[in-house]
N, C-alpha and C positions, 0 to 999 in steps of 0.2 A: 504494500500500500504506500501510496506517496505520501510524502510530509503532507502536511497542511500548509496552503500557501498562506505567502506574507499578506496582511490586509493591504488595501490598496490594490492587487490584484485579481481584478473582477474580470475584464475581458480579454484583459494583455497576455498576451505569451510573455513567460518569466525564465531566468534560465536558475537555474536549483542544483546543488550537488546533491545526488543519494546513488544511494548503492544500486550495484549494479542489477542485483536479484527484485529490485524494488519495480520494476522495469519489464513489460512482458512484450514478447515477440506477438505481432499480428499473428495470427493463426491465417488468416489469408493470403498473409507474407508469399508463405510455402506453396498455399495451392497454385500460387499467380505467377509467382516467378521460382519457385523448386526450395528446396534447402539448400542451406547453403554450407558447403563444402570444405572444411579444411583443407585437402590437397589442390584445390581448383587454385591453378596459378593467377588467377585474377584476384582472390579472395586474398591469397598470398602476396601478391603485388599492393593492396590495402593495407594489407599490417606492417610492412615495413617502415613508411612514412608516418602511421601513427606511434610506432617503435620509438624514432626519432625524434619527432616534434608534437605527439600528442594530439588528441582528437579536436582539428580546427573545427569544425562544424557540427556544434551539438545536434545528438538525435531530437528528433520530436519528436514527442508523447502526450498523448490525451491524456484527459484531466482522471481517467479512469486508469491510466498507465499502462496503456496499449501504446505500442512506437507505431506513428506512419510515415515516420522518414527517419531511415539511419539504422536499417536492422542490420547490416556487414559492417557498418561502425560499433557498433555493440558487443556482436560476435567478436571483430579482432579484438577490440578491448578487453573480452572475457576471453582469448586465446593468448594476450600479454599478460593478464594475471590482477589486470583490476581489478581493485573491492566497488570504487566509487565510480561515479561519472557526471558530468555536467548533460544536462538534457535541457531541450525547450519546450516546457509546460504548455499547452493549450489549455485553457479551461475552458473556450467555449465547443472544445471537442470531445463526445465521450463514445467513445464506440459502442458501449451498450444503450447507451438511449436513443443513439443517431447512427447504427452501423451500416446504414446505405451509405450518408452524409462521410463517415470515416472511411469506408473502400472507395468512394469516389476520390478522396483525399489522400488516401496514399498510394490508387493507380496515378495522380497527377504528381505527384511527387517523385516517382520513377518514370516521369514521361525522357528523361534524360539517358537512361539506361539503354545499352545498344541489347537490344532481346530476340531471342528467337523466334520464328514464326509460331509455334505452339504457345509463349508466353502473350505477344499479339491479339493472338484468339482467344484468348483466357482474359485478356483486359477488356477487348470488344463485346464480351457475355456481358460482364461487368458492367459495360455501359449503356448496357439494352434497358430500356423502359419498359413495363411490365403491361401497358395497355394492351 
């Protein structure tokens, strides 16, 4: 469970150090774009630069502490041996109350990702309207 945010943040995205178990992977994560791999040399190609210089781009997490941006920043972090981690709080996002609103929000957060064609099709479901 996340801390409790500082008063004062009501709508703002906040960035918070908590630990790293405190923090849960999308369960969509996986279906949308696969698990993600320790031997995969791309995976491996992310940890080293956070090795170095540290995670420049806090994950985002809903206010429920679900990530929808920054699940392979997480992984390498919990693959370097972090207890802690800086994240960027949403409170106006909770995947449980809004988990359309949330998979809409972190297939657009991976819009940058160079993805498969099977990942693709799996994002396109996603964005189908149920009329």
């Amino acid at each position: 469970i996340l801390p409790q945010l500082e008063n004062g943040h009501t709508g703002e995205a906040c960035l918070q150090e908590v630990s790293i178990l405190a923090i849960e992977p999308a369960p969509e994560n996986d279906t949308l774009y696969g698990r993600i791999r320790h031997d995969d040399p791309e995976f491996l190609a992310l940890v080293e630069p956070i090795k170095e210089h540290g995670i420049q781009n806090p994950p985002g997490v809903s206010s429920d502490g679900y990530i929808f941006d920054g699940h392979r920043r997480r992984e390498a972090a919990m693959y370097l041996g972090y207890d802690r981690i800086t994240v960027r709080i949403r409170p106006d996002i909770s995947r449980s109350k809004d988990p359309d609103g949330f998979l809409r929000l972190l297939v657009s957060c991976n819009s940058q990702r160079v993805k498969t064609t099977a990942e693709v099709v799996r994002e396109g479901i996603v964005g189908m309207d149920d009329d």
